[in-house]
C-alpha positions as CSV (number, residue, x, y, z in Angstrom):
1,X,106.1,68.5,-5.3
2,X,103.5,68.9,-3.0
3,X,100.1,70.1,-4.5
4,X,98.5,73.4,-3.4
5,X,94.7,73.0,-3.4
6,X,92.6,75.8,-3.0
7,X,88.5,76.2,-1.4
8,X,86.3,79.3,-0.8
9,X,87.7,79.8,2.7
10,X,90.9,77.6,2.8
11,X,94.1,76.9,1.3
12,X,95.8,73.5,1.7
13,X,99.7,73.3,1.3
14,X,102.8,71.8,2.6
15,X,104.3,72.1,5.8
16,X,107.0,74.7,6.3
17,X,109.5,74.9,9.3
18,X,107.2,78.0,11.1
19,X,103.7,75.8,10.6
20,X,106.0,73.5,13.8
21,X,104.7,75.3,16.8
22,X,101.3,75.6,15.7
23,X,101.0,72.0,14.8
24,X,102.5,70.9,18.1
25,X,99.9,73.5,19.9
26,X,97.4,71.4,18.0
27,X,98.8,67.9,18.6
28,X,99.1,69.0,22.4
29,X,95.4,70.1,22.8
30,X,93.8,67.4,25.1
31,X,90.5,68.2,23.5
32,X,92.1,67.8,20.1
33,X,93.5,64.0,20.4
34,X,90.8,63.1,23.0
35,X,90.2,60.1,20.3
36,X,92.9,60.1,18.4
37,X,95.6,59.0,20.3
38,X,93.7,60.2,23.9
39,X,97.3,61.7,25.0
40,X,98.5,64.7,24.3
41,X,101.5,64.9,22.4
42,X,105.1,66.2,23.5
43,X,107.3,68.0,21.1
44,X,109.2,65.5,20.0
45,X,106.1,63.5,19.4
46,X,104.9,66.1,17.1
47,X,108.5,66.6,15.3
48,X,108.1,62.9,14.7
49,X,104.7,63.6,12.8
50,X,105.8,66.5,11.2
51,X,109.1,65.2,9.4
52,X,106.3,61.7,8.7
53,X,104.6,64.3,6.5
54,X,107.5,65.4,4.4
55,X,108.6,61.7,4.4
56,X,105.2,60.5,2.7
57,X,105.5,63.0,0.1
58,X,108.9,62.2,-0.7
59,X,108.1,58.4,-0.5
60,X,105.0,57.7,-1.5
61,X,103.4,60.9,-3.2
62,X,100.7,61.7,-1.4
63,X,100.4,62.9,2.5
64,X,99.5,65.3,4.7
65,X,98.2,69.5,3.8
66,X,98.4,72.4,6.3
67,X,95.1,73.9,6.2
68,X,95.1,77.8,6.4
69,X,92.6,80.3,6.5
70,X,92.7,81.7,3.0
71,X,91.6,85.1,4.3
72,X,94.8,85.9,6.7
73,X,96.6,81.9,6.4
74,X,96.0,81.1,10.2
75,X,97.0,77.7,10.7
76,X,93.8,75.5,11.0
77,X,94.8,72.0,10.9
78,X,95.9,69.4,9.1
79,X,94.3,66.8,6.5
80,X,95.2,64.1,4.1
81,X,96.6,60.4,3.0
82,X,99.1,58.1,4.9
83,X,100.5,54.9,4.5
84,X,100.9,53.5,7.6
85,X,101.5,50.1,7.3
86,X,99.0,49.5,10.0
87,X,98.9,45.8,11.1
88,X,94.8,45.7,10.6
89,X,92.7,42.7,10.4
90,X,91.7,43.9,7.3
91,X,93.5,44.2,3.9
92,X,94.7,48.3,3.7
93,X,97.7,47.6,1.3
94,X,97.9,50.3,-1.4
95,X,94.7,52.0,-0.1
96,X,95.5,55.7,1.1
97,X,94.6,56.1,4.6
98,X,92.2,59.8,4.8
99,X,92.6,61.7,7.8
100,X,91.9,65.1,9.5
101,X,92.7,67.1,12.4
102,X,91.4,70.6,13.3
103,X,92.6,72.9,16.4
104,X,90.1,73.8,18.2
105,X,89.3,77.2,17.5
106,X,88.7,75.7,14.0
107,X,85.9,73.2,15.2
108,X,82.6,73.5,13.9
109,X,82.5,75.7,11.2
110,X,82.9,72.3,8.5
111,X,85.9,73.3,7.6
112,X,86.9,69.7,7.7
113,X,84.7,68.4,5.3
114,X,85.7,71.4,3.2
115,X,89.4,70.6,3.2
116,X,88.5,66.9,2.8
117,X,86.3,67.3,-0.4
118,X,89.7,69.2,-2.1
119,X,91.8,66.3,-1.0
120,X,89.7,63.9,-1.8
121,X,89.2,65.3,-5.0
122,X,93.4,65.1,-5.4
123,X,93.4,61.6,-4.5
124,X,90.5,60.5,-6.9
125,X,92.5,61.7,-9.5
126,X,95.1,59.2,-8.2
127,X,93.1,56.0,-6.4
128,X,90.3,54.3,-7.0
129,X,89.5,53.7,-3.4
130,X,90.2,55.6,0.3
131,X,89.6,54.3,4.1
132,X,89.4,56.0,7.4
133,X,90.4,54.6,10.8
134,X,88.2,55.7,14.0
135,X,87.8,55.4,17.6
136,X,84.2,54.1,17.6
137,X,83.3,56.8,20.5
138,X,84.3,59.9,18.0
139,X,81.1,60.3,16.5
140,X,81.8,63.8,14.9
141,X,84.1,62.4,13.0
142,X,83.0,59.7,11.2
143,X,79.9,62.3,10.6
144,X,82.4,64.2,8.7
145,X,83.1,60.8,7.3
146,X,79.5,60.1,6.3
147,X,79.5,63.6,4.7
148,X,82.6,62.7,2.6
149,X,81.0,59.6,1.2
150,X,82.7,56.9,3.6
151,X,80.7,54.2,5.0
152,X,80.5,50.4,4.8
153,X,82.0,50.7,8.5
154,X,83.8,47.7,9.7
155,X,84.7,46.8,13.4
156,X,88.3,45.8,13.7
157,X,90.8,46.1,16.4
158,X,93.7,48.0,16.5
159,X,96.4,47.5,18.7
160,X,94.6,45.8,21.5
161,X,91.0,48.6,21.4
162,X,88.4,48.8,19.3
163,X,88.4,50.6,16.2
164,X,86.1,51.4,12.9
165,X,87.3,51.7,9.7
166,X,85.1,53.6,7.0
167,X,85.5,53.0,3.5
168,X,85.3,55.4,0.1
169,X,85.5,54.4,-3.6
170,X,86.0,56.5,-5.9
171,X,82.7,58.4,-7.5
172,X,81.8,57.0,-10.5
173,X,82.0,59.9,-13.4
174,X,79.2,61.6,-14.9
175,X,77.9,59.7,-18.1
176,X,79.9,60.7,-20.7
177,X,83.2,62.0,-19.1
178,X,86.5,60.2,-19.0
179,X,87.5,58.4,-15.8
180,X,90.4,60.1,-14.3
């Protein structure tokens, strides 16, 4: 059910029961949620996220990819679409919320925009239109936005703190071609 996606370097694909520990590593890296969350997550925490992935999939079609090194599958991260249900100030129903998450040893080599292009490619297929959710302060990633095509940022708050969201339509498709 879930969609294998593949890129030069990577290959996206669902969680299995042994990608656990090395997502929790992940989600317990201070450097890692500094502005995502801004506390590192306990075990249960990250059990929680990682049966949220399965859930979306099974509920609403779309979620979350572990992203492995093609070359040897070391876990690298995780990227995707949510629906969170977010009580925002602005309007997110039925828009897939884009998100991605890198350990560390997996920073700076733009292997999230990598990853992102081949989901956001799935979801084109799928939606006419994506958003992103930020801490303003995490510039590098909403550069990785900006590289994805999200913009028209929008300051909103979110659960009593600032936030930005960045929005993505769908690319129009060459002249000629059939919408998907």
């Amino acid at each position: 059910m879930i969609p294998v996606l593949e890129t030069s370097r990577l290959v996206l694909r669902g969680h299995r029961p042994d990608d656990f520990d090395a997502s929790a590593a992940m989600w317990a890296d201070p450097a890692v949620v500094r502005f995502i969350q801004g506390t590192p997550q306990t075990a249960e925490q990250s059990w929680q996220r990682f049966l949220r992935y399965a859930g979306h999939w099974a509920m609403v079609g779309y979620g979350y990819w572990v992203v492995a090194a093609k070359d040897d599958g070391r876990f690298m991260g995780e990227v995707g679409f949510a629906d969170y249900r977010r009580a925002l100030s602005v309007d997110v129903t039925g828009i897939p919320e884009a998100g991605w998450v890198l350990a560390s040893h997996a920073h700076g080599q733009g292997l999230a925009v990598e990853a992102m292009t081949a989901a956001l490619s799935w979801v084109d297929a799928r939606f006419p239109r994506t958003f992103a959710l930020f801490d303003p302060a995490h510039a590098a990633s909403m550069r990785v936005a900006g590289k994805l095509g999200f913009a028209d940022p929008r300051e909103i708050d979110f659960d009593g703190a600032p936030a930005v969201t960045l929005w993505r339509d769908r690319p129009e498709p060459p002249s000629g071609a059939a919408a998907p």
